[in-house]
Structure formats: C-alpha cells, structure tokens
N, C-alpha and C positions, 0 to 999 in steps of 0.2 A: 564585039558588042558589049555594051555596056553593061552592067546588073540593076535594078532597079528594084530598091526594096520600102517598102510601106511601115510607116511610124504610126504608131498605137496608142491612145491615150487612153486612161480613165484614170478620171479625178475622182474628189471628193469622198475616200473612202473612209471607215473607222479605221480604226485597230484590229478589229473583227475578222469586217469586210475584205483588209489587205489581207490578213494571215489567208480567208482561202479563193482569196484569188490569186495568192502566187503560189499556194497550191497546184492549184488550178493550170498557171503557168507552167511549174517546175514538172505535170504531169505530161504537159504539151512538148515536153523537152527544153522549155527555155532557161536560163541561168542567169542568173543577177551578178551584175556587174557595177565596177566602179567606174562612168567615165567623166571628162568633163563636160561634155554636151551630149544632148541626144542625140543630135548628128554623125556621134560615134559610133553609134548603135550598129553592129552588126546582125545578119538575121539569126533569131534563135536569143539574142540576150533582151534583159529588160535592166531597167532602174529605176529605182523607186526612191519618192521623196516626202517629206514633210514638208506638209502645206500649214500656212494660218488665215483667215478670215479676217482676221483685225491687222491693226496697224502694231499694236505692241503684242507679241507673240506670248507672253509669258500670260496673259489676260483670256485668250483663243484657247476656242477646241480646236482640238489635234485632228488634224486630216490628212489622208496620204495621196498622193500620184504616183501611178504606175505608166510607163512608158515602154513600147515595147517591140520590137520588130523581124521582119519577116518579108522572105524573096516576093514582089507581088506578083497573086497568081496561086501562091499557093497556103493551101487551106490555116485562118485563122481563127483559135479559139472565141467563138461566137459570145464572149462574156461582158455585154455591154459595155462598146467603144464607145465614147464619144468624139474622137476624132481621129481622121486619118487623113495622113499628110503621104506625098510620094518625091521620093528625092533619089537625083540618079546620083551611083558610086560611078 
C-alpha cells in the first residue's frame, strides 16, 4: 500500500509572521529542508520561500511561503492553511 501524504501552504507571510510560524512548525517536529520541488517534500519537513507581488522584485515587499507536509490522516498544526493538495508516494 502506497503512503499518501498532504501538502501545506501558507503564503503571504512578513518576516514577522514567518519567524513564528516555523516556530510553530519546528515545535510540531517539522524541519526545513532544501528541495527542489515541493513534491519532495517528505512528512515532517517544510520549505520556505521568498515571494514578490511585483514584477521587478527589487521594488516589492518581501513576502514569504511556507510549504509543508505530513502522512494524511494525521494531526496538522491548525495555523492557517490556505491550501492542501494530496499526492500519492
């Protein structure tokens, strides 16, 4: 049987707001990882990114994505998702 594990999003974060939500994360047991796609994402890591709003980045407030994932099924820190995708390994 296959593993089926759930992708995590939340955008749009400060600087702030990232520092404690991966907090928040790192509390839940998760660890930050370097991968090249989300689709790497093992359960228990995350990744987080800089985002921009504009087209020329250097003009834009700084915003961050955090991505994040976990066996579905089993309990995730309730820290306003805004999307969850399901992809089987």
């Amino acid at each position: 049987m296959a593993l089926v594990s759930a992708t995590h999003r939340r955008d749009r974060l400060t600087a702030a707001e990232l520092a404690s939500f991966e907090s928040l994360l790192r509390q839940d047991g998760y660890r930050l990882v370097t991968k090249a796609s989300e689709s790497e994402l093992l359960p228990g890591e995350y990744l987080k990114r800089q985002q921009s709003t504009f087209v020329y980045a250097y003009a834009s407030p700084v915003v961050w994505e955090v991505v994040w994932s976990d066996l579905a099924g089993q309990r995730v820190p309730a820290h306003g998702k805004a999307e969850i995708r399901n992809s089987r390994h």
